[in-house]
N, C-alpha and C positions, 0 to 999 in steps of 0.2 A: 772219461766220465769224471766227475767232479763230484765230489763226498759233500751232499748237505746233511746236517746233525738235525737231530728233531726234539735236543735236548731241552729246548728250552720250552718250547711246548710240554715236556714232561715237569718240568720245573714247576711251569703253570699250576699243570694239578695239583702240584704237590704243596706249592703253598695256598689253593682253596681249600686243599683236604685240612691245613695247619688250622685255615679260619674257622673248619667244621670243627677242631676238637679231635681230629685224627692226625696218628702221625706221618707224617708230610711226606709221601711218597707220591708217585707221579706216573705215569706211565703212557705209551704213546705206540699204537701199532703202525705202519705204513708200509701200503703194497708195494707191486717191484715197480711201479712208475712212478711211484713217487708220493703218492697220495695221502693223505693219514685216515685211515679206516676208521680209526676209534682211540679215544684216549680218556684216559680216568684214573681217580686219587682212591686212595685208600677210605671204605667205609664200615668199618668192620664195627664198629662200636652204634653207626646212625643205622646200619641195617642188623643187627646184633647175629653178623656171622661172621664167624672165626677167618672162611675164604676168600671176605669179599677185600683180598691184596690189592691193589692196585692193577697189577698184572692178569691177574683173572678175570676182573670185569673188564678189563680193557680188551682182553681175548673173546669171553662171553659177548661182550656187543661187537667185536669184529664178527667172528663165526656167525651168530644169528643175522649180522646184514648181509654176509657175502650165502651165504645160506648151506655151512660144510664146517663140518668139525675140523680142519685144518687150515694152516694157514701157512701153506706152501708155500717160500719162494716170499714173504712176508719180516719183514723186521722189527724189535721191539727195542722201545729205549724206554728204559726205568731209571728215577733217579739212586735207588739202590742196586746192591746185589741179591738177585730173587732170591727168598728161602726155598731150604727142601720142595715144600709143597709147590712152590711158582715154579721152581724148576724142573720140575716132574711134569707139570700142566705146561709150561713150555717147549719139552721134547716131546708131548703128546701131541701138540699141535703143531708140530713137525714147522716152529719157527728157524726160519734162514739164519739170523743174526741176532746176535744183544748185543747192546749196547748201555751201559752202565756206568752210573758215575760214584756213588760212594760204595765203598769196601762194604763189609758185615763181620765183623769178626766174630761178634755174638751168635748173631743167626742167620749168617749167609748160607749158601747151599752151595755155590757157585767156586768159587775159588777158596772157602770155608769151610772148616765143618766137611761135611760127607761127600762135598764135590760130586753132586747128583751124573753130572756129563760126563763123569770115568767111569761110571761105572758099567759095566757087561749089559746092567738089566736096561739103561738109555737107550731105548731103541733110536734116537735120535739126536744125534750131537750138533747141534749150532754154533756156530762162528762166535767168537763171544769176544768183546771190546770193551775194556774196565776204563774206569776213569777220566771218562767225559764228564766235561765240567761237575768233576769230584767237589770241590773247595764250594760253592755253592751250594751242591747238593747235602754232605757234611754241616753246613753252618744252618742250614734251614734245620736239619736232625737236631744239633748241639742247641740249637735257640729254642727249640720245642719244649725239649724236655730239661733244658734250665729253667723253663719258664712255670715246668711242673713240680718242680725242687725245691720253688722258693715257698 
């Protein structure tokens, strides 16, 4: 079997989300055949909710078209590392694999910070893959928010 990335497709969203005025994350479900379910950028400021991550809505419109609150057997590529909250709503929805391309040092959950997937209470640990086309996904973050600085 041959490993296709769907990074770039996450990339996608992340820089429409940058055009929107959100920060540029990206995100991208795909079943186990292959398919991409659903994919979407961060809206949390156009929809004024704290959860609308990139990762959630991208969960939110898989699960309502496949019509089940999990997404078994199902893979997720974000251009970051989810926070707590993604990562919590990630084992909830008992996702297969992440796939991830920049770190979070600040507010990751994932390899950061409280490492949601060690803990006892993660009913559900997924495969998780850091640093897919990281350098990309980092300069898209770094250009965002220089460009809020000046």
């Amino acid at each position: 079997m041959v490993f296709t990335s769907y990074m770039e497709q996450a990339l996608e969203e992340a820089r429409a989300a940058a055009k929107r005025g959100e920060v540029p994350v990206g995100a991208v479900i795909v079943s186990p055949e292959g398919k991409v379910v659903a994919r979407a950028g961060n809206r949390t400021r156009e929809l004024h909710d704290p959860t609308a991550h990139a990762e959630i809505l991208a969960m939110r419109h898989a699960c309502a078209k496949l019509g089940s609150e999990r997404l078994v057997s199902h893979d997720l590529y974000v251009t970051l590392e989810p926070c707590p909250m993604c990562a919590s709503a990630i084992s909830q929805a008992r996702i297969a694999r992440v796939y991830y391309g920049a770190a979070d040092p600040k507010s990751g959950g994932v390899a950061q910070g409280p490492r949601v997937f060690s803990h006892a209470q993660s009913h559900h640990v997924p495969e998780v893959y850091d640093g897919i086309a990281a350098a990309e996904a980092e300069t898209l973050l770094k250009d965002f928010f220089a460009l809020r600085r000046e």
